[in-house]
N, C-alpha and C positions, 0 to 999 in steps of 0.2 A: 563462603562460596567462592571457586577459584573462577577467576576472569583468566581464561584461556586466546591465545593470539592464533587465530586458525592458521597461521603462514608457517609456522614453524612448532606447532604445538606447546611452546612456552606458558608457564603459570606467569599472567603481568601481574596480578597482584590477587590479595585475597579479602575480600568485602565481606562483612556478618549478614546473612537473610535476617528478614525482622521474621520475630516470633508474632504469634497470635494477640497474645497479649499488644506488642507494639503495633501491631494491627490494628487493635482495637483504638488504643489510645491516639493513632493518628484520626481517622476519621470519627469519634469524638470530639475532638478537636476540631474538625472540620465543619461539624454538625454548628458547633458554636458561632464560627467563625463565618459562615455562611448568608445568616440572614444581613451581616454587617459589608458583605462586600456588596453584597448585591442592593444595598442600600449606596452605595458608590452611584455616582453617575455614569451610566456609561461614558461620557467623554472621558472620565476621570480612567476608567478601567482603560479603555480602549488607548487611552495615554501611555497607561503603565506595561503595555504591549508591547507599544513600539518601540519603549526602551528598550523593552528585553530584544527587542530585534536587534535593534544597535548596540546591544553586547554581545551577539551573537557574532555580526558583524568584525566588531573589534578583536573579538578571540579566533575567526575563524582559522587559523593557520593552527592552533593548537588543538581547536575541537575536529578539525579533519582528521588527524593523528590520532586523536582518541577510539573515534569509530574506525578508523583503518584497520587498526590493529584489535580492535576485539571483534570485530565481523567479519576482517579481510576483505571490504570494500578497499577497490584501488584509489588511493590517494588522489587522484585529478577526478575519480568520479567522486569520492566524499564529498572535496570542496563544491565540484558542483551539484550534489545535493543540498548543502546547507545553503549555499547562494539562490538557487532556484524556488526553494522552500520560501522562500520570502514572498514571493507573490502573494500567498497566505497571507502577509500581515497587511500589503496593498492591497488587497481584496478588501480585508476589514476595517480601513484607513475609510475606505470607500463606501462603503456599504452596510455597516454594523448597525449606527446609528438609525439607517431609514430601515432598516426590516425588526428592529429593536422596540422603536418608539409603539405609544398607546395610537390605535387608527380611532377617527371618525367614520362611523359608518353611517350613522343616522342624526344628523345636527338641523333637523325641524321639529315642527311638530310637539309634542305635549311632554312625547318620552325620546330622549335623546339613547342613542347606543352607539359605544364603545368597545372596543377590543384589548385589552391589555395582554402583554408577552412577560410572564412572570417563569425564573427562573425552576428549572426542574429539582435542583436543590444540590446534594453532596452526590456525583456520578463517579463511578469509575469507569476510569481508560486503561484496558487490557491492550498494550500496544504491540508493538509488531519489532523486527532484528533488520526487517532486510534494509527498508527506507525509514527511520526512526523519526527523522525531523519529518518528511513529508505528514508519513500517515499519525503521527505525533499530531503534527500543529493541526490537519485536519479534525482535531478533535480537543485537544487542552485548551488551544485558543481560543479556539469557536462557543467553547463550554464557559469558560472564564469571561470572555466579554459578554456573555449574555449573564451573566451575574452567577454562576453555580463555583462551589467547591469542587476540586478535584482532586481524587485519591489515583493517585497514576502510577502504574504498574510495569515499567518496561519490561522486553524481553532479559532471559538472565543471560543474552546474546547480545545486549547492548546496555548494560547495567551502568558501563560509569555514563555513556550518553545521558540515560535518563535522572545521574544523580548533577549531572552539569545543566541540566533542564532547570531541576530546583533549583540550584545555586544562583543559577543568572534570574528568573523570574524572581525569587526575594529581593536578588539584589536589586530587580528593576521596579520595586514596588507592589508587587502582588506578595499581599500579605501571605507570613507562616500557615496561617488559620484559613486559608482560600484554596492552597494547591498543596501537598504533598504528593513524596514518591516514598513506595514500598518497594523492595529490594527480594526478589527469590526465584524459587520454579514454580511447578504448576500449583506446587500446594501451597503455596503465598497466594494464589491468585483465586485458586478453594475458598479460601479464608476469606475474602472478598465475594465469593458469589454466595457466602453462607451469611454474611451482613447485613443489614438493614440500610441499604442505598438506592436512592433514587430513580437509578438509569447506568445503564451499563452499555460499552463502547468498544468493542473489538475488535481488532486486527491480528487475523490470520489463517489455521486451516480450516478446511470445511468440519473435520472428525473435529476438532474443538470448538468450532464455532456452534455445531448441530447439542457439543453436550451443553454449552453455556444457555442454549435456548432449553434447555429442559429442566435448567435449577433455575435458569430467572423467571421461567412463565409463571408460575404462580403466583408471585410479587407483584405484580400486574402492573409494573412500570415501563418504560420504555426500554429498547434496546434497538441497537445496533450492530450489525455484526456485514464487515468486509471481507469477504472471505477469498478464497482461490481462484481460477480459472485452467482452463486447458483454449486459450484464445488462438484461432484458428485469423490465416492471412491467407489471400485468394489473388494470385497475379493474371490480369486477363490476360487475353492473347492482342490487345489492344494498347497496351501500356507501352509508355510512349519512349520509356530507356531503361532496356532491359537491365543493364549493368546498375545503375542507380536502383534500379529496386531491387535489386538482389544485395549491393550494399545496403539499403534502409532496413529490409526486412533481417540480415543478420544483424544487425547492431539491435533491434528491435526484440530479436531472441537471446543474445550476449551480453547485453549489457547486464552492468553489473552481476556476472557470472551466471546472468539466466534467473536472477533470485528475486522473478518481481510478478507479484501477484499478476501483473499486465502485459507480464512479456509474452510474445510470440512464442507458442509452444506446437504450432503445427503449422505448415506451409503448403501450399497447393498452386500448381499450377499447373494452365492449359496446354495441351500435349503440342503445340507448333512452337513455342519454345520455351516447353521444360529443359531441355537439353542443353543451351544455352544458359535459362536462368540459372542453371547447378552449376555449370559452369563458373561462371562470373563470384557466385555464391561460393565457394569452395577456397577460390582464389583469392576472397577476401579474408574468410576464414581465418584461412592459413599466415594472413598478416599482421596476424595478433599476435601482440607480444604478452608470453606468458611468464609469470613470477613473482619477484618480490613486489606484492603491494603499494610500499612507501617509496617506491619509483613512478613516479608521474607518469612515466612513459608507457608504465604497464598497461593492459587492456584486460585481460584476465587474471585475476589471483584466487585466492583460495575458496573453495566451499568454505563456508559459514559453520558451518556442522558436519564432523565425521562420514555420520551413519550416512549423509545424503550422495557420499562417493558408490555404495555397495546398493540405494537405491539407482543410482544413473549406470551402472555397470550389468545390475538383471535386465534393464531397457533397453542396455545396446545386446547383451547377451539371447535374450527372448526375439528382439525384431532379427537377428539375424540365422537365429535356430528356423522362423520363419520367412525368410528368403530377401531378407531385407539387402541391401548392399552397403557395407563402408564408405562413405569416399574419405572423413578425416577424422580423427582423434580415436574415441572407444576406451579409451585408458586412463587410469591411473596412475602417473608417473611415479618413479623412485624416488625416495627421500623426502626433509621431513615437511611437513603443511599437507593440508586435506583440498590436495588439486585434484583435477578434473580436466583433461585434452578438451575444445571445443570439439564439439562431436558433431558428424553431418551424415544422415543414414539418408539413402534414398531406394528405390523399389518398394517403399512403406505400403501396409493396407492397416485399414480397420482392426486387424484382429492382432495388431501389435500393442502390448502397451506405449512405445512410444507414442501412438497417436488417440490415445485415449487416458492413459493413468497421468495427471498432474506430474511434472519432471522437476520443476525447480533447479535448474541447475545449466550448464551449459553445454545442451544435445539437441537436436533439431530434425523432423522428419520432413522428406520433403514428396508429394504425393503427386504425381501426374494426372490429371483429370481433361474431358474430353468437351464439356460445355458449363456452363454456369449453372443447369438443373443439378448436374452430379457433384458441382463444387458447393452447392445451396448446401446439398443432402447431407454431407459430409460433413460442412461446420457446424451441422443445426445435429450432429450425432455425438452429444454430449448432457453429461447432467447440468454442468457449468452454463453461466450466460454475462462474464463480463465483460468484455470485449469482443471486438470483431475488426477484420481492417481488409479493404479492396485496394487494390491497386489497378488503376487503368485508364484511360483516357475520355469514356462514354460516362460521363456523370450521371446522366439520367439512369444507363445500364447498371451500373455502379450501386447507386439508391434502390434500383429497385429489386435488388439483392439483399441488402444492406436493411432495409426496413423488413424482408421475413423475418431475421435473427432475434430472438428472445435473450438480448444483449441489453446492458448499462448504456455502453458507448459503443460509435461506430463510428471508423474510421474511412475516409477514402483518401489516397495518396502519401497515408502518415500512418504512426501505429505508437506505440508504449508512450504516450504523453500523458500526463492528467492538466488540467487548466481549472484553477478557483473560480471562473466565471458559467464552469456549466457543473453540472451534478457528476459525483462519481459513486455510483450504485452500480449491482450486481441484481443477477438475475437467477432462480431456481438456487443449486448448490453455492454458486456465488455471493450470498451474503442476501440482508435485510436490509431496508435504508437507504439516507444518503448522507453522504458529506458534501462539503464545499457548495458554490453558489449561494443564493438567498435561502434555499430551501436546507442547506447543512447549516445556519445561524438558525434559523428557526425550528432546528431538529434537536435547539438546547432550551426551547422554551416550550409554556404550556400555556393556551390561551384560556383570558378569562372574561368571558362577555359580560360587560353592564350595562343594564337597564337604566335609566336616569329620568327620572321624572321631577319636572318643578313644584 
């Protein structure tokens, strides 16, 4: 399988997919090795974690490099993905052991009852290209401290990432027989949904997500599935600096070239100053420096994937057959890597895909609205339900906006953040589940009530 550098379309190198067979004989392996980790003490797992953190740590200047150049994440945003991803392991530093441990629930009386949190057993993590560490540790770690094997699947968009994942967790202690990583495309990942595994963990689009829920239901184990958004942001007419939220909310659509399940994919604001927020929004824009990746200074580099330049180009093409307006980018430049101009359409309605089909990429619509009923209407006009973000100065007004939305998370005055101390779940098209907080540790175990009688 060729690992491709999206900047410049270069082959970096050529990796073997596992066949079926090695398929098999990893989670076999796993299967073995499983009831012995999770016989580990959690201190002891939860030890060999934060090694792996601290060789994460230690290598970070080369593992930035690594995902730069096969995703075309910009170099200064790598490294601050893999810094920030750590939070994850101070979550679990913190908190593994008290949502981990056996509870008392009934310690009177004749019959005593207990709670036990027993591993789900050998899971697979179908993982994701665009954030690998994040949505990665939201799920190997989480799995692994609670005692389970893991058969981990990265995208073939981030393939040496996930084979430096294994490397650093053996070397920090988690045994061969605990974690493995399979190498391919989708039909690597087939081969896993056609397996005998315990639970299964996904990151990515809704059309994949929607088929993995119809080969795992009958298995009748757990599953998890993160999937997409189309997350809509609403500037009141109340917000207290215009210019600052017209910066937040483009870095919130931009960053990392627009390629995040959570980014800002539609914008709205109230008609006393749309005209101003486009403004200030444009101007920012336009201060992005586009190019080569492995310049720190960059802010835009490449699509991740080809095919996704000729998806963002029918969106600027179609909103503007339907009376949309330019104000920057629209194109694909010359020459070679799979860019993308930051694109800013405005006169948007409904009946454009840009404000409706998922974009992925970095294009922005920006929709003038008259009151907070028609801005309600508008974000709540989607299959999607993971996010949402208000900007404005009336918190109560703000909330009581903000609690219609059939959203995961909700944002007021912020937008594309995730944080390990509250849940990050999806709603309708948006995925199944949660990760992170108490309740994604405990989305790796299965409880088992006892009865205890003297």
């Amino acid at each position: 399988m060729q690992v491709i550098n999206p900047a410049n379309g270069a082959v970096i190198t050529e990796i073997p997919a596992d066949t079926r067979e090695q398929v098999q004989s990893k989670i076999e392996k796993l299967r073995k090795g499983q009831g012995l980790w999770a016989d580990v003490p959690v201190e002891e797992r939860l030890a060999a974690i934060l090694r792996f953190g601290e060789l994460v740590s230690d290598e970070i200047d080369n593992l930035a490099v690594i995902l730069t150049q096969e995703t075309g994440k910009p170099l200064q945003q790598s490294i601050n993905e893999i810094k920030g991803a750590n939070n994850r392991l101070v979550h679990l530093k913190a908190n593994a052991k008290k949502w981990l441990v056996e509870e008392v629930m009934v310690d009177e009386g004749a019959t005593k009852e207990h709670i036990a949190y027993e591993p789900l057993g050998v899971v697979a993590n179908i993982s994701a290209w665009n954030f690998p560490y994040n949505v990665g540790y939201n799920v190997f770690l989480y799995a692994l401290v609670a005692g389970n094997a893991v058969i981990y699947k990265p995208s073939e968009f981030a393939s040496l990432t996930g084979l430096k994942f294994r490397e650093l967790l053996w070397k920090a202690g988690i045994p061969a027989n605990a974690f493995e990583c399979v190498i391919g495309t989708g039909e690597v990942g087939q081969m896993l949904l056609d397996a005998d595994l315990d639970g299964y963990f996904f990151t990515g689009s809704y059309a994949t997500g929607r088929y993995i829920a119809t080969q795992v239901a009958p298995k009748l184990v757990p599953m998890q599935l993160e999937l997409g958004g189309k997350d809509p942001l609403y500037v009141m007419d109340d917000v207290a600096d215009i210019k600052q939220a017209a910066i937040n909310a483009a870095e919130g659509a931009f960053y990392n070239n627009g390629q995040s399940c959570c980014a800002v994919e539609r914008i709205y604001v109230q008609a006393g100053i749309y005209d101003q927020f486009v403004e200030y929004f444009v101007e920012e824009v336009k201060a992005y420096k586009i190019g080569d990746p492995m310049d720190k200074t960059t802010f835009i580099g490449p699509l991740t994937r080809k095919p996704q330049q000729q998806v963002l180009l029918d969106q600027v093409q179609d909103a503007l057959l339907k009376g949309a307006e330019l104000k920057h980018g629209g194109f694909s430049p010359e020459g070679p890597g799979y860019y993308f101009t930051p694109t800013v359409l405005t006169s948007v309605t409904h009946d454009m895909d840009v404000m409706k089909e998922e974009s992925f990429g970095p294009i922005i619509g920006i929709q003038k609205v008259g009151n907070d009923d028609e801005a309600l209407n508008l974000m709540m006009d989607t299959p999607y339900g993971l996010t949402a973000a208000v900007f404005g100065t009336d918190k109560d007004r703000a909330l009581a906006l903000l609690k219609q939305l059939p959203v995961g998370t909700a944002y007021w005055n912020c937008c594309d953040r995730v944080s390990p101390n509250v849940p990050w779940s999806g709603r309708k098209n948006s995925g199944l589940g949660s990760t992170l907080s108490y309740q994604g540790i405990r989305a790796f175990v299965q409880p088992k009530a006892y009865h205890l009688r003297d």
